[in-house]
C-alpha positions in Angstrom: 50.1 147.3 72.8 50.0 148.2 76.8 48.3 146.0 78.7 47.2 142.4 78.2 45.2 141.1 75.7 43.2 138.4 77.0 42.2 135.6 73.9 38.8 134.9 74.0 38.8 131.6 71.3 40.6 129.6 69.8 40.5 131.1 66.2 41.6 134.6 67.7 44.9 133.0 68.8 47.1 133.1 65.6 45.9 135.9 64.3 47.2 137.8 67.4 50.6 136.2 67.4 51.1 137.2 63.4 50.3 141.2 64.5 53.6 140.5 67.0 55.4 140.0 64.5 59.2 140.1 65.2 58.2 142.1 68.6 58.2 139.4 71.7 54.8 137.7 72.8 54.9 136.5 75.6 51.8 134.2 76.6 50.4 133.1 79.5 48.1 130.0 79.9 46.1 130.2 83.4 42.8 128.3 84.6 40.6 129.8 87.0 41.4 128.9 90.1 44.5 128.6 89.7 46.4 129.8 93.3 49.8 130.3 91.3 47.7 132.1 88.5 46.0 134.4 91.0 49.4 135.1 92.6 50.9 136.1 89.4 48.8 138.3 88.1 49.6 141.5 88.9 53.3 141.0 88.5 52.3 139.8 84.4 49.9 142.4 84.0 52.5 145.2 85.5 55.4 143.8 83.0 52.6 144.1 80.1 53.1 148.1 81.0 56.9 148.0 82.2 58.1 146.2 78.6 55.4 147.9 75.9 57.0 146.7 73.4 56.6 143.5 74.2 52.9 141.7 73.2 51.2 140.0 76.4 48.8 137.3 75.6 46.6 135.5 78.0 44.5 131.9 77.4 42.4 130.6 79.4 43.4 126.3 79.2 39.0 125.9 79.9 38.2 128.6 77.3 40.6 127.9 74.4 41.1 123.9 74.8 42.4 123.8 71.0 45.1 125.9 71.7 46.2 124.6 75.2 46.1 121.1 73.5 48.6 122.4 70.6 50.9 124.2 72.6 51.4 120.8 74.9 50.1 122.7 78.0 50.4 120.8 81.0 50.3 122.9 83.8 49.6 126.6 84.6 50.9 129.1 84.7 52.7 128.1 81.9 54.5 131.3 79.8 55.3 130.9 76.3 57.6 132.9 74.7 57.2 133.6 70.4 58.9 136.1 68.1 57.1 135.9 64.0 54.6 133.0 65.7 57.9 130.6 66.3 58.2 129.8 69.8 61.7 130.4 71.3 61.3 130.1 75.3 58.6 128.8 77.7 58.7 129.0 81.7 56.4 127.6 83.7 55.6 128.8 87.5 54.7 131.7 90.0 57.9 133.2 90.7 57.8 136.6 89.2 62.0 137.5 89.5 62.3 134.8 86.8 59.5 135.7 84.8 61.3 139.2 84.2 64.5 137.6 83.6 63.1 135.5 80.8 61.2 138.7 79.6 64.1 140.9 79.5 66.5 137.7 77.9 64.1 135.3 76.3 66.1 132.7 74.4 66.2 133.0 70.7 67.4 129.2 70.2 64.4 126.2 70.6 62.8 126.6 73.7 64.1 124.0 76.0 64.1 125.6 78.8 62.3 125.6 81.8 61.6 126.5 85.7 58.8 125.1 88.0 57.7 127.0 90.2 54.6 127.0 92.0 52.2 125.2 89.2 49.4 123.9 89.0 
């Protein structure tokens, strides 16, 4: 998949993780807005065609509460990283340098990491 796939409920989630599969998704929960989301953006959307073979997701926290509220979202833009629907990484902020660096080297351990940078 080029380009990013933009979740429309809540029920349309999962099922879109699971067709990852072992491929990298990364997701992206943004508001509307949202000034870091805005500024973000285009950088996410040109990774989505740099890395194809890596799955980008985007939720909306207003449009698919459900699965804001399950994945603990607190703030956006908040990326989470998932490989066969287990998360292994998050990062949270605006800053597009490290948003690469945790595409290109997403953590395969539990996902305690974390950088913020510009959230709301």
């Amino acid at each position: 998949m080029v380009g990013v796939k933009v979740i429309g409920s809540d029920p349309d989630f999962q099922p879109e993780l699971a067709a990852a599969g072992s491929r990298l998704a990364v997701v992206k929960f943004t508001m509307a807005g949202c000034r870091p989301c805005i500024r973000i953006a285009p950088a996410f959307n040109m990774f989505s065609n740099k890395y194809p073979q890596v799955v980008f997701l985007e939720v909306d926290v207003h449009v698919c509460q459900g699965t804001a509220a399950a994945n603990n979202i607190s703030a956006t833009p908040t990326f989470l990283f998932f490989r066969n629907r287990v998360r292994v990484d998050q990062y949270q902020g605006a800053d597009a340098a490290g948003l690469e660096e945790k595409i290109k080297h997403p953590d395969e351990e539990p996902y305690f990491t974390s950088r913020s940078v510009g959230s709301c």
